[in-house]
PyMOL commands that place a pseudoatom at each C-alpha (Angstrom):
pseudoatom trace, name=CA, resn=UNK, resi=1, chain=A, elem=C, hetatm=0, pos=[0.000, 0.000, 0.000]
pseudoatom trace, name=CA, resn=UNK, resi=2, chain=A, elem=C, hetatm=0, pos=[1.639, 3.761, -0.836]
pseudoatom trace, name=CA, resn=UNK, resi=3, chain=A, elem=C, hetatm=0, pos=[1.929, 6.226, 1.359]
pseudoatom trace, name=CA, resn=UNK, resi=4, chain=A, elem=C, hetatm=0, pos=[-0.096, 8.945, 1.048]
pseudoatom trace, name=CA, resn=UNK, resi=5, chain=A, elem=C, hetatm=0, pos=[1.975, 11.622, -1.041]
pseudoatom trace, name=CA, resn=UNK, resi=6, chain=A, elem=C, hetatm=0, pos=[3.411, 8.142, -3.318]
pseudoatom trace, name=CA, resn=UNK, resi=7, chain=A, elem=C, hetatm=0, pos=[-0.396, 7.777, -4.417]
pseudoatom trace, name=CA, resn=UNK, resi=8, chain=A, elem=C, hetatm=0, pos=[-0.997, 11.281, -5.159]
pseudoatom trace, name=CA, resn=UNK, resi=9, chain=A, elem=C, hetatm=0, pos=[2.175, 11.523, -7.284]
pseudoatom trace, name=CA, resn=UNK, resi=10, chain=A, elem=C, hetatm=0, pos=[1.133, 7.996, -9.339]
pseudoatom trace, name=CA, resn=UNK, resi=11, chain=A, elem=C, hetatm=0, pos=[-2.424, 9.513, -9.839]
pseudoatom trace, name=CA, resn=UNK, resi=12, chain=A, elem=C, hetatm=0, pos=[-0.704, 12.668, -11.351]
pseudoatom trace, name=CA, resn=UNK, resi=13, chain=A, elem=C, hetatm=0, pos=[1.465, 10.688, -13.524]
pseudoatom trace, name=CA, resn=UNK, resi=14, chain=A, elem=C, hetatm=0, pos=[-1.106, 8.597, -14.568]
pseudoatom trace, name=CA, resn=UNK, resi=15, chain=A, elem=C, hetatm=0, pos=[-3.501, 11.290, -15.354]
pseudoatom trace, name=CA, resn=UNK, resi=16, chain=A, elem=C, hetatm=0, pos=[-1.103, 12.950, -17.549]
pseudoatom trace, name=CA, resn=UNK, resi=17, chain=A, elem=C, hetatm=0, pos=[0.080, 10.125, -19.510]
pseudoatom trace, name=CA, resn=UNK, resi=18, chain=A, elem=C, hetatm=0, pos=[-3.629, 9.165, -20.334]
pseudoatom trace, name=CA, resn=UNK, resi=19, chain=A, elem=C, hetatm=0, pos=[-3.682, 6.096, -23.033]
pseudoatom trace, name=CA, resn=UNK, resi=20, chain=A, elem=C, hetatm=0, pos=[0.242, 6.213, -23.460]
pseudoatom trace, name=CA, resn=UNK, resi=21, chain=A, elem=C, hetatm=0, pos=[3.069, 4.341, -21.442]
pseudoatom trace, name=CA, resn=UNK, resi=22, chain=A, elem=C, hetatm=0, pos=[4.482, 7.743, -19.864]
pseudoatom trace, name=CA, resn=UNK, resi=23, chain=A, elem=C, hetatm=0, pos=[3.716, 11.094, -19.708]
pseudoatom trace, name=CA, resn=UNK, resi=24, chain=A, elem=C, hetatm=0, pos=[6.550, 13.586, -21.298]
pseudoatom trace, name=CA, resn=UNK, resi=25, chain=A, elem=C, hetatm=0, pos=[8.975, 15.225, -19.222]
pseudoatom trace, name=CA, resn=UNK, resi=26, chain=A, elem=C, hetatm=0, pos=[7.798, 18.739, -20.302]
pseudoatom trace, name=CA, resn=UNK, resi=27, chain=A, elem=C, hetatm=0, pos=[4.212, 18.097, -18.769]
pseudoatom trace, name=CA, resn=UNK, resi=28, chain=A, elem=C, hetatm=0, pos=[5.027, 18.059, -15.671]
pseudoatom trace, name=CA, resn=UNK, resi=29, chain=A, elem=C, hetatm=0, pos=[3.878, 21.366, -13.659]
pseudoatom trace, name=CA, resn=UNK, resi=30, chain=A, elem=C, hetatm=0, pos=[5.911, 21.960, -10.629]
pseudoatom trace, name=CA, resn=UNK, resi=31, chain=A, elem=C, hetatm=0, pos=[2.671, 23.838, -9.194]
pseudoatom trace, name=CA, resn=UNK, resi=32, chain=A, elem=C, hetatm=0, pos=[0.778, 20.971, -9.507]
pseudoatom trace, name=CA, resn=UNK, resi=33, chain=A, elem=C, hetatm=0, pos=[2.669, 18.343, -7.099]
pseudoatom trace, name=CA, resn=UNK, resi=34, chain=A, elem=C, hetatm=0, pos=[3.656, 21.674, -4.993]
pseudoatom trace, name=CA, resn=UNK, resi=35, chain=A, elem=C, hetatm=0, pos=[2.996, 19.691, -1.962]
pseudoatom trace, name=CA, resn=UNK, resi=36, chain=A, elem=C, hetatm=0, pos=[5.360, 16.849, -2.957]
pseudoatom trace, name=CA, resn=UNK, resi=37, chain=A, elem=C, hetatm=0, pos=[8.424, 18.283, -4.039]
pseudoatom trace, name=CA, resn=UNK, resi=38, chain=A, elem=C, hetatm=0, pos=[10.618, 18.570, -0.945]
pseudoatom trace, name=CA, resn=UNK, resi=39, chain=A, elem=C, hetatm=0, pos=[10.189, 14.398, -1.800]
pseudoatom trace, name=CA, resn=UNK, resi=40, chain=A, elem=C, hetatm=0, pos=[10.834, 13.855, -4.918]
pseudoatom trace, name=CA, resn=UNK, resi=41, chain=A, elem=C, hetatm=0, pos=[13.842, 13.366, -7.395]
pseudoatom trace, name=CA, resn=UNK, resi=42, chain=A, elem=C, hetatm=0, pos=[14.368, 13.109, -11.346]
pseudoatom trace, name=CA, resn=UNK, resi=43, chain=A, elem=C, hetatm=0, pos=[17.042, 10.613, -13.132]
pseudoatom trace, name=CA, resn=UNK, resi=44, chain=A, elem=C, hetatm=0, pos=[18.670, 11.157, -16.063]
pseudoatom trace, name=CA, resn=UNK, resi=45, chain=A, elem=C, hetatm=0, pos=[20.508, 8.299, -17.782]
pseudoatom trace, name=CA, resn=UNK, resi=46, chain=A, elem=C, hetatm=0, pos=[21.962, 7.562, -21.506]
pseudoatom trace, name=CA, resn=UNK, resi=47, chain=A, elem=C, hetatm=0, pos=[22.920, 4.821, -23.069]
pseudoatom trace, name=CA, resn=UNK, resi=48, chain=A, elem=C, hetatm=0, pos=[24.207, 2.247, -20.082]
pseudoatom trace, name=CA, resn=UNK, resi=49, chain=A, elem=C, hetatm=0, pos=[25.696, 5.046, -17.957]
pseudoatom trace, name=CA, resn=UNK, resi=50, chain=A, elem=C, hetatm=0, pos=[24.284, 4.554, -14.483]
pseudoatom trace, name=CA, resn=UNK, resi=51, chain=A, elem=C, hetatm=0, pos=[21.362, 7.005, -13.696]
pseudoatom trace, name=CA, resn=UNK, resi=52, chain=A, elem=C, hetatm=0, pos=[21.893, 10.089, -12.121]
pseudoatom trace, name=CA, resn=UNK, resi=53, chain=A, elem=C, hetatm=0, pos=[19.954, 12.569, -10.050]
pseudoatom trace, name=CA, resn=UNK, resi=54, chain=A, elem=C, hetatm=0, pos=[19.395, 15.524, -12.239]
pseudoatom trace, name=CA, resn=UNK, resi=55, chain=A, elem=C, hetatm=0, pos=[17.022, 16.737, -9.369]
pseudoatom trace, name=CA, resn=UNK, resi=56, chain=A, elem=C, hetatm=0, pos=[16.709, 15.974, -5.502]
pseudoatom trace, name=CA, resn=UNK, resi=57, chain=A, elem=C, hetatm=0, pos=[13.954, 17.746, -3.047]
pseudoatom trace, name=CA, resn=UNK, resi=58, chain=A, elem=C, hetatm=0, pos=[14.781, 19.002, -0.046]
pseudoatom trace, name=CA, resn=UNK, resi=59, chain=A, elem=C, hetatm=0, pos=[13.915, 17.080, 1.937]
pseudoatom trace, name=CA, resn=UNK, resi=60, chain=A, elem=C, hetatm=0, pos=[15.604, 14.015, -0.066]
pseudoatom trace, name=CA, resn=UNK, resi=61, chain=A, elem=C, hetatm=0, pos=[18.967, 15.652, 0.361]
pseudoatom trace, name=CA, resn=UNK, resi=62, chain=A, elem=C, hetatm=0, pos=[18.628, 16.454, 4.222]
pseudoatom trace, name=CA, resn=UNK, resi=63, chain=A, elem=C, hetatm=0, pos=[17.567, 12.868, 5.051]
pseudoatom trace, name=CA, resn=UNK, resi=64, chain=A, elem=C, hetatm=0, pos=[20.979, 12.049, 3.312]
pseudoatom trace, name=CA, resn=UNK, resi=65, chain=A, elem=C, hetatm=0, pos=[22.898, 14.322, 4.807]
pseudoatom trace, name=CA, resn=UNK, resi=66, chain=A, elem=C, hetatm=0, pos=[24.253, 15.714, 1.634]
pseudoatom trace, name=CA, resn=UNK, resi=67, chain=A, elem=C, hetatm=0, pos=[23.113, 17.730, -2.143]
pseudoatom trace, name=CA, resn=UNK, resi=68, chain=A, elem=C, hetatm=0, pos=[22.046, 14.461, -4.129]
pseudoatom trace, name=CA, resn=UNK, resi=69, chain=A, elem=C, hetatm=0, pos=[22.519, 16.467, -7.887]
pseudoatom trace, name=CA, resn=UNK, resi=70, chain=A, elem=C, hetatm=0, pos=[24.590, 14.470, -9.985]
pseudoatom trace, name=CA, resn=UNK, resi=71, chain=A, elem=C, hetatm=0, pos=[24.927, 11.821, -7.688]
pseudoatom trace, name=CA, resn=UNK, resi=72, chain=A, elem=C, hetatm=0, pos=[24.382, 8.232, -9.055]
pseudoatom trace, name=CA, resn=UNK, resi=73, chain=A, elem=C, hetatm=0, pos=[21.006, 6.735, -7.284]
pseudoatom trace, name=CA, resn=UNK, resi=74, chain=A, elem=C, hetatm=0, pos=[22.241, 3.343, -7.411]
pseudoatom trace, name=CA, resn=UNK, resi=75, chain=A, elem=C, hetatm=0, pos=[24.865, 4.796, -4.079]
pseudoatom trace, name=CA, resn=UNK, resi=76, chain=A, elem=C, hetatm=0, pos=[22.156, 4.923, -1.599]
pseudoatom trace, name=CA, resn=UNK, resi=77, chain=A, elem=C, hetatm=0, pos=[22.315, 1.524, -1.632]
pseudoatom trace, name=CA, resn=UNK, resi=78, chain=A, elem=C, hetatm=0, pos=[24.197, -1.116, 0.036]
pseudoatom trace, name=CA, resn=UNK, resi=79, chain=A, elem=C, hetatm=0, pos=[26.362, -2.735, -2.082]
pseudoatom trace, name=CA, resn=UNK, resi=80, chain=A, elem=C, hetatm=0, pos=[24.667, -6.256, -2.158]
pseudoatom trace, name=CA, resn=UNK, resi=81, chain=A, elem=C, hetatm=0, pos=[21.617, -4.699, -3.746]
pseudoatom trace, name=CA, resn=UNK, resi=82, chain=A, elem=C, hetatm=0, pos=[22.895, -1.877, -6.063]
pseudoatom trace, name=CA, resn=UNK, resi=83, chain=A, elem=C, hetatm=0, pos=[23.132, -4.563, -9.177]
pseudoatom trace, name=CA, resn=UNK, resi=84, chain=A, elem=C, hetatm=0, pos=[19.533, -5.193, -8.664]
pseudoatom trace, name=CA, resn=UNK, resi=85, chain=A, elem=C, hetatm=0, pos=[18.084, -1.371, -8.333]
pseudoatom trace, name=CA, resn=UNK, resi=86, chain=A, elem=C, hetatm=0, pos=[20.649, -0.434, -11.262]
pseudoatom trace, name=CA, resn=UNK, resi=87, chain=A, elem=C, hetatm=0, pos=[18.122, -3.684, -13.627]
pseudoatom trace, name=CA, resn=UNK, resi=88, chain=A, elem=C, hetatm=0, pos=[15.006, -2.350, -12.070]
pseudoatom trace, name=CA, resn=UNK, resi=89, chain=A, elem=C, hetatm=0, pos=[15.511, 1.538, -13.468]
pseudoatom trace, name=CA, resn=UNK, resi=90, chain=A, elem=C, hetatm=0, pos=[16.634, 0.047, -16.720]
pseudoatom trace, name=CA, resn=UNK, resi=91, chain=A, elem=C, hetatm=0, pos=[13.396, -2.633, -16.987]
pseudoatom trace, name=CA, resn=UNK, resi=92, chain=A, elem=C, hetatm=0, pos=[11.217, 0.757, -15.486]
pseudoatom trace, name=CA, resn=UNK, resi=93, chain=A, elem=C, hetatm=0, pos=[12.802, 2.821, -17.836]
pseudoatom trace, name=CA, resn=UNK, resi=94, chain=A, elem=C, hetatm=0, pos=[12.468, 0.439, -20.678]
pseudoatom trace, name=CA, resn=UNK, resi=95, chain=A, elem=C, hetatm=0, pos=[8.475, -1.041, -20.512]
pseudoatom trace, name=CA, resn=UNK, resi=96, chain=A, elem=C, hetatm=0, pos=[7.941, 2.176, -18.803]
pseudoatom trace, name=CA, resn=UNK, resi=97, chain=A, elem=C, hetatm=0, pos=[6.399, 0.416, -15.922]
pseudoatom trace, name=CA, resn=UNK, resi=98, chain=A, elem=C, hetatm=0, pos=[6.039, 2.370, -12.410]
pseudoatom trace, name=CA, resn=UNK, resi=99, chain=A, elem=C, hetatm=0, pos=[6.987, 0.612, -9.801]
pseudoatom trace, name=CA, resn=UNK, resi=100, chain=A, elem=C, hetatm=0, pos=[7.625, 0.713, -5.579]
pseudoatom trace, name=CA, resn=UNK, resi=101, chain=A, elem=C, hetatm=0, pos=[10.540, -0.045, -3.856]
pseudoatom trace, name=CA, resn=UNK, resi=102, chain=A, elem=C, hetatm=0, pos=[9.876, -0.920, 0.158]
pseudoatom trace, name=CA, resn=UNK, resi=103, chain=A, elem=C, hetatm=0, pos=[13.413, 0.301, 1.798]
pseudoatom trace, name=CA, resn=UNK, resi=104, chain=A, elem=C, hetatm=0, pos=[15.204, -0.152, 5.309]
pseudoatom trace, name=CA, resn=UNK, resi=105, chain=A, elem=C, hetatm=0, pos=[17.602, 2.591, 5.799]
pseudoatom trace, name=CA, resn=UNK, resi=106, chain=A, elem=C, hetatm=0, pos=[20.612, 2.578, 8.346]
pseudoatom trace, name=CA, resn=UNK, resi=107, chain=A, elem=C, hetatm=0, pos=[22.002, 5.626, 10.072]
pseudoatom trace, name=CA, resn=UNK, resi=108, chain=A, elem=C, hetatm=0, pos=[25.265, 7.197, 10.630]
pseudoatom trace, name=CA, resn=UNK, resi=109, chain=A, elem=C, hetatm=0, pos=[24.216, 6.159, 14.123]
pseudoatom trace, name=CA, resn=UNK, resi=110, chain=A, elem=C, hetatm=0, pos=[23.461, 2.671, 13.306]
pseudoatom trace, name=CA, resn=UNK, resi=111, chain=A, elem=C, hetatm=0, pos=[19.254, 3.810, 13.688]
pseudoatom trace, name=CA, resn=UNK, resi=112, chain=A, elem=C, hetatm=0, pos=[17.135, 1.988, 11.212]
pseudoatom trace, name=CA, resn=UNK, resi=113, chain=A, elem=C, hetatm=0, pos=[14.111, 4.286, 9.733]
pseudoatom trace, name=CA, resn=UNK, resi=114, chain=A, elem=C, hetatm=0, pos=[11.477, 2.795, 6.799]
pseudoatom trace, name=CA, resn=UNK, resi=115, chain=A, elem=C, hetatm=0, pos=[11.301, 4.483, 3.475]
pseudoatom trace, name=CA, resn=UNK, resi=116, chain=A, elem=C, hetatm=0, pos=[8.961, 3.994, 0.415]
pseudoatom trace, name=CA, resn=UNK, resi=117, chain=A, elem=C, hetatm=0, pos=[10.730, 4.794, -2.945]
pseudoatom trace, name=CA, resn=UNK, resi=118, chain=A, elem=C, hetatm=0, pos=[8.551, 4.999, -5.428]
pseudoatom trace, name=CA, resn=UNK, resi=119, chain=A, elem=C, hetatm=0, pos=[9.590, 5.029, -9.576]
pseudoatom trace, name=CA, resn=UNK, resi=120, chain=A, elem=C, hetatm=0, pos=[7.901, 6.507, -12.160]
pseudoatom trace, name=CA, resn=UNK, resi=121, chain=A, elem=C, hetatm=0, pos=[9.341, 6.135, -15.637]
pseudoatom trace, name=CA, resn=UNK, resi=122, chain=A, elem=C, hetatm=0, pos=[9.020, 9.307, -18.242]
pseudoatom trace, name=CA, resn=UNK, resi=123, chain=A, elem=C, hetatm=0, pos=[8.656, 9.294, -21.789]
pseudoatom trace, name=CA, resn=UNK, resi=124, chain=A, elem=C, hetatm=0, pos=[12.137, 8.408, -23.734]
pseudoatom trace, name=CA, resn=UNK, resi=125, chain=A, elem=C, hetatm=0, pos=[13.844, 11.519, -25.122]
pseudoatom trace, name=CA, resn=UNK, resi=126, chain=A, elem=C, hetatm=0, pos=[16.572, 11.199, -28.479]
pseudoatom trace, name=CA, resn=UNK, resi=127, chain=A, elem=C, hetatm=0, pos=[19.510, 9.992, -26.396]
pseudoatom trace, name=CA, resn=UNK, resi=128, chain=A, elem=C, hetatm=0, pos=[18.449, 10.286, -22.773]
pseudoatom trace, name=CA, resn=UNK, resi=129, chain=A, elem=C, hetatm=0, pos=[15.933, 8.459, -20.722]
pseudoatom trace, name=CA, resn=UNK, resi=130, chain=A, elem=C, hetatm=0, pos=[14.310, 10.175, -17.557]
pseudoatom trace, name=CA, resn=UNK, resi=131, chain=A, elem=C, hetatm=0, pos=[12.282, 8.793, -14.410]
pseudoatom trace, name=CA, resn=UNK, resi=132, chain=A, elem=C, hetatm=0, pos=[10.161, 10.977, -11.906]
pseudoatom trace, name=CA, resn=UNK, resi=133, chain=A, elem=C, hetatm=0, pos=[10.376, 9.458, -8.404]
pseudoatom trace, name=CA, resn=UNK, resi=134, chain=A, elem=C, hetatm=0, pos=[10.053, 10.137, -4.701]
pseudoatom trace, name=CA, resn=UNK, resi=135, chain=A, elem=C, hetatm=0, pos=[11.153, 8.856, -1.411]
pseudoatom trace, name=CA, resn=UNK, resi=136, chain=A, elem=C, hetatm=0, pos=[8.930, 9.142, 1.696]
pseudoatom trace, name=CA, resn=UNK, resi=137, chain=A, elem=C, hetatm=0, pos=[9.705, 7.740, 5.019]
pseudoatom trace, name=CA, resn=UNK, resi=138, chain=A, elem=C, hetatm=0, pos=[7.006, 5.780, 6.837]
pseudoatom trace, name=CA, resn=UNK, resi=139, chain=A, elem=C, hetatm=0, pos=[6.602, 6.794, 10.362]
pseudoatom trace, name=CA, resn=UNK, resi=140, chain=A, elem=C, hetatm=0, pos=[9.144, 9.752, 10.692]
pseudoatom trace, name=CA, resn=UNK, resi=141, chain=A, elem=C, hetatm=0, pos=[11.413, 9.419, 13.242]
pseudoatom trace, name=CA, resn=UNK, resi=142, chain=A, elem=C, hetatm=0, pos=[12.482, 11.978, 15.204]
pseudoatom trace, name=CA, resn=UNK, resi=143, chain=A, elem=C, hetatm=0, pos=[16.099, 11.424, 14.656]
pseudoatom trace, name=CA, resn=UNK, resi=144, chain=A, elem=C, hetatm=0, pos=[15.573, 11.549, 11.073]
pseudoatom trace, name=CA, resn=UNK, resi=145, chain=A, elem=C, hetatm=0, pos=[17.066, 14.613, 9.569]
pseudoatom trace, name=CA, resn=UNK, resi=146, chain=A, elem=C, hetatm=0, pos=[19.670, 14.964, 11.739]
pseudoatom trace, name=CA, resn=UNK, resi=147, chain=A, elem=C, hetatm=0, pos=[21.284, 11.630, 11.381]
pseudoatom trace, name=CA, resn=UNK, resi=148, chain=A, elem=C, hetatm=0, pos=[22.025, 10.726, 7.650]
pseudoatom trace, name=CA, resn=UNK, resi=149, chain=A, elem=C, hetatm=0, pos=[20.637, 7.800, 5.892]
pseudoatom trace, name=CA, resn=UNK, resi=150, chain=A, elem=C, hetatm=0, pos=[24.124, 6.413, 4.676]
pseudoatom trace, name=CA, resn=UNK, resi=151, chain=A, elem=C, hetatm=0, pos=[22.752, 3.090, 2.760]
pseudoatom trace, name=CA, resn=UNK, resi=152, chain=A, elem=C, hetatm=0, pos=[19.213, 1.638, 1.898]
pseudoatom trace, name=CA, resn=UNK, resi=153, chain=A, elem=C, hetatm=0, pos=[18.285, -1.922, 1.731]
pseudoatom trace, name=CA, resn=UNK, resi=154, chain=A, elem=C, hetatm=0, pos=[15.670, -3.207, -0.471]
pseudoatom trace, name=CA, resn=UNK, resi=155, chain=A, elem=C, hetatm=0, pos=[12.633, -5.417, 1.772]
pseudoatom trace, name=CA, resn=UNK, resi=156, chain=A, elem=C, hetatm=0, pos=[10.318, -5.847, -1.097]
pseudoatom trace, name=CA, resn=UNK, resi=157, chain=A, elem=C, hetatm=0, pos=[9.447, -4.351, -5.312]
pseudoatom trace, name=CA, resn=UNK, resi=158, chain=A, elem=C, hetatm=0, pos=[5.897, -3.866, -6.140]
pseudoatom trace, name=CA, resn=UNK, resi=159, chain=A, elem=C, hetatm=0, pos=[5.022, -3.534, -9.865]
pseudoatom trace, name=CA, resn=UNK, resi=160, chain=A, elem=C, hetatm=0, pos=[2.367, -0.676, -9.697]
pseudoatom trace, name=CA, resn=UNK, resi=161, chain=A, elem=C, hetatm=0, pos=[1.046, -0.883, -13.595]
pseudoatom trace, name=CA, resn=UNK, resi=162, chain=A, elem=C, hetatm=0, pos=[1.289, -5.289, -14.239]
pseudoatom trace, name=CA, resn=UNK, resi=163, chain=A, elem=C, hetatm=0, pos=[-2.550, -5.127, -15.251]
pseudoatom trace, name=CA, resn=UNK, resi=164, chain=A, elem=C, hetatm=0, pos=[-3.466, -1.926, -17.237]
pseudoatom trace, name=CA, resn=UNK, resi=165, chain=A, elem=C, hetatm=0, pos=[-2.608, -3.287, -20.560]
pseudoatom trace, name=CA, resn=UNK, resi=166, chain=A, elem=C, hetatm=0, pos=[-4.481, -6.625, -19.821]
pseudoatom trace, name=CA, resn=UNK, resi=167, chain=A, elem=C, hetatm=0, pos=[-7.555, -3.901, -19.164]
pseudoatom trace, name=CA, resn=UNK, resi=168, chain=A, elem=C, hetatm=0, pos=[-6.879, -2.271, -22.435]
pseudoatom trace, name=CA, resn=UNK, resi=169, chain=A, elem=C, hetatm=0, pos=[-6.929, -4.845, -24.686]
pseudoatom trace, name=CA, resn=UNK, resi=170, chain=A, elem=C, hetatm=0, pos=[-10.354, -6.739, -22.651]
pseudoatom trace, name=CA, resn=UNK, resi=171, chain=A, elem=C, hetatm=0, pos=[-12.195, -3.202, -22.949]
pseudoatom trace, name=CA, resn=UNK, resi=172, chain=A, elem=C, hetatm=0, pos=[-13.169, -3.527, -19.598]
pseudoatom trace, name=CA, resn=UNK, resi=173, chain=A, elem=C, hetatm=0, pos=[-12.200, -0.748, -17.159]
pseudoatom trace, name=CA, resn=UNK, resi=174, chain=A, elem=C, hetatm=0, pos=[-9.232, -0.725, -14.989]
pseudoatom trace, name=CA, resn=UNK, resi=175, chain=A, elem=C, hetatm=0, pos=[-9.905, 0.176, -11.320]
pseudoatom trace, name=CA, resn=UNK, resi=176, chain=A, elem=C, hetatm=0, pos=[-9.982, 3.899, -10.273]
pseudoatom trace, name=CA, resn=UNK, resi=177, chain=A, elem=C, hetatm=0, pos=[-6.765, 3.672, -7.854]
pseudoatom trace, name=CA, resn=UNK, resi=178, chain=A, elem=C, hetatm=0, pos=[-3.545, 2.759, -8.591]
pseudoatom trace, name=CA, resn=UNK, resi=179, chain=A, elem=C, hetatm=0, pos=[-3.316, 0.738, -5.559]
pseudoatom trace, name=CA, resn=UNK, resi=180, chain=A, elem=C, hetatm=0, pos=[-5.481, -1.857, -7.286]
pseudoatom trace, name=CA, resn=UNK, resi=181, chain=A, elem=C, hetatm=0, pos=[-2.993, -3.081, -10.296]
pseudoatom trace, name=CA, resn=UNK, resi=182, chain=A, elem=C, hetatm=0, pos=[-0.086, -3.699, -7.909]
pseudoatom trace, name=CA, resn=UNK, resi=183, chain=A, elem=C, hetatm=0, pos=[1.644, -7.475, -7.371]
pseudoatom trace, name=CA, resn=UNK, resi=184, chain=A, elem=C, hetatm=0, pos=[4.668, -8.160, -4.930]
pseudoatom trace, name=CA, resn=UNK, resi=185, chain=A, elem=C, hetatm=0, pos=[7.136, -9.853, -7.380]
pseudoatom trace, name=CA, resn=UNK, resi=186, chain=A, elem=C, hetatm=0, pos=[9.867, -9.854, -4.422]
pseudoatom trace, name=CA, resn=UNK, resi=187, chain=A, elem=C, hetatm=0, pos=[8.890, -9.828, -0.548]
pseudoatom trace, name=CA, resn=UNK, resi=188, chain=A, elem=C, hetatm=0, pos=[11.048, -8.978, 2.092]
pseudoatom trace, name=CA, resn=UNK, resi=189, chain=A, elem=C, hetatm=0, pos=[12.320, -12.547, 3.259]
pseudoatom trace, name=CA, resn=UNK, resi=190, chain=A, elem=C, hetatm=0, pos=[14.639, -12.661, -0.362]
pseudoatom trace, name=CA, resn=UNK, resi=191, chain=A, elem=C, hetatm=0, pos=[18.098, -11.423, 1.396]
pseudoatom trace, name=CA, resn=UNK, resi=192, chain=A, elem=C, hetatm=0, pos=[19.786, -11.234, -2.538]
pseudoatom trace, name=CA, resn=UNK, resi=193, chain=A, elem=C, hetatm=0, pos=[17.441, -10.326, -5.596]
pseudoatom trace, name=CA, resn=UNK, resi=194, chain=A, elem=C, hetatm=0, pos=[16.929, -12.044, -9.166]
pseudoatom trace, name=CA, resn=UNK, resi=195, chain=A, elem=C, hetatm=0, pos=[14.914, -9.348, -11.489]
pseudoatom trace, name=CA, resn=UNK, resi=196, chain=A, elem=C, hetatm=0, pos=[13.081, -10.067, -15.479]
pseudoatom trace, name=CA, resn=UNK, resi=197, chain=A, elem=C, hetatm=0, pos=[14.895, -8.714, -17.724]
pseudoatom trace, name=CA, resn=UNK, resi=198, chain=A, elem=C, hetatm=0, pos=[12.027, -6.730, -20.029]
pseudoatom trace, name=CA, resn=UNK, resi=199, chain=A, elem=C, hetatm=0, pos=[9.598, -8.327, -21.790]
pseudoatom trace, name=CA, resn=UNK, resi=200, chain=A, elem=C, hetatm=0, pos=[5.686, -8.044, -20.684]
pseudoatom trace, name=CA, resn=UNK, resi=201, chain=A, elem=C, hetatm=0, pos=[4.835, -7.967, -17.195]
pseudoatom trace, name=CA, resn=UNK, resi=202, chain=A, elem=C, hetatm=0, pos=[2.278, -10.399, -15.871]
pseudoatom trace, name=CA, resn=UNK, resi=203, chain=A, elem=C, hetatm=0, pos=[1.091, -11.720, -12.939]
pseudoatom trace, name=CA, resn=UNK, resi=204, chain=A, elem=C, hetatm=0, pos=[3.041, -15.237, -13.224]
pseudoatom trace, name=CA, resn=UNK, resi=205, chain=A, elem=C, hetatm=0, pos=[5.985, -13.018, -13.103]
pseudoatom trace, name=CA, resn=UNK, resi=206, chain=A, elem=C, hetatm=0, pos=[6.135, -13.657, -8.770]
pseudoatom trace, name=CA, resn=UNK, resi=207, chain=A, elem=C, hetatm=0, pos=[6.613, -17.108, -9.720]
pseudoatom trace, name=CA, resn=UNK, resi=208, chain=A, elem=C, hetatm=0, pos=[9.528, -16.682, -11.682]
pseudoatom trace, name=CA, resn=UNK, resi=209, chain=A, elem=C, hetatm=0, pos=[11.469, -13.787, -9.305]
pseudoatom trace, name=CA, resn=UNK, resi=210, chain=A, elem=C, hetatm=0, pos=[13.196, -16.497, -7.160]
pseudoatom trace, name=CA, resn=UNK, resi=211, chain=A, elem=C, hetatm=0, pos=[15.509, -14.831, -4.387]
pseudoatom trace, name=CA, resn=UNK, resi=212, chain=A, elem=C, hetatm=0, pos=[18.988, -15.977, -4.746]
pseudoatom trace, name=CA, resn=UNK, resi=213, chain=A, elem=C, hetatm=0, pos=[21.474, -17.402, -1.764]
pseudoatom trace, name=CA, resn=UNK, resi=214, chain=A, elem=C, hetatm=0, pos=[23.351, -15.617, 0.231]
pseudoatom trace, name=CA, resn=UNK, resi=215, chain=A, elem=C, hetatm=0, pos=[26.622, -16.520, -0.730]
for i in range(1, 215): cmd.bond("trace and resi %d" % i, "trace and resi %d" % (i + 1))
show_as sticks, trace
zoom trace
């Protein structure tokens, strides 16, 4: 289930990409997700370079402890899991599937907090590929912004769009929330992760994400 702000920034994107896979990069109105930006980031990638924050919030960088621009995303993450986000923003980015990233971050101070990353993929540009995302923690510690998240680990990855193009091609219509055309394809007992490489997403998909031994 999204937080709060994640579902109002999915129902934005959603609503602006209409019948297409992503909305364009130019649509999006800063005055419209006012509320949300302090929370949320773009990434800009080419070719297989890593991806890159082109733009952090606010409150992004505080929680960090640090200005996030330019930064590679796939760093906030311990090491054992930073193969796996870096072939979940390249599938995202490439079926332009949103998707929702359940995170434990650890401390300077060793203090654990909950976050909810969520990824939304934007329309491909010539050479460059962009995704909208934000990061919200769940339950806001008191500690939080004064002791820096130095490393995330990933508990679980929820594909947020696996059924709209099933309802497009039925002709029936898809559910009013977002919330309702989610699927777990990795829960928070897989200690290393195995992710699809692209093709079409379906529901048999959490049958075939297998976690992997630790070594």
């Amino acid at each position: 289930m999204q937080h709060g702000k994640s579902y109002e920034l999915i129902a934005y994107w959603d609503q602006l990409r209409g019948t297409r896979a992503a909305p364009e990069r130019g649509e999006i109105a800063p005055a419209a997700i006012a509320r949300q930006l302090a929370d949320i980031f773009i990434l800009q990638t080419s070719g297989n370079a890593e991806a890159k924050f082109r733009l952090a919030g606010t409150r992004i960088c505080s929680i960090h402890g640090r200005e996030l621009k330019d930064s590679s995303f796939e760093l906030l993450w311990q090491t054992q899991d930073r193969r796996s986000i870096s072939r979940l923003l390249a599938n995202s980015m490439m079926s332009k599937r949103p998707v929702a990233i359940n995170a434990e971050g650890t401390s300077a101070r060793k203090r654990v907090a909950l976050f909810e990353f969520t990824l939304l993929p934007l329309a491909s540009e010539v050479h460059e590929q962009f995704l909208m995302g934000m990061i919200v923690a769940l339950g806001q510690p008191f500690w939080l912004e004064s002791d820096s998240i130095i490393e995330s680990r990933i508990r679980s990855i929820t594909m947020l769009d696996a059924m709209r193009d099933e309802y497009r091609q039925s002709g029936s219509r898809p559910p009013q929330s977002p919330r309702g055309a989610a699927y777990t394809i990795i829960g928070n007992k897989a200690d290393h992760l195995q992710l699809l490489d692209g093709g079409k997403s379906s529901i048999s998909a959490k049958t075939r994400a297998k976690p992997i031994p630790r070594p």
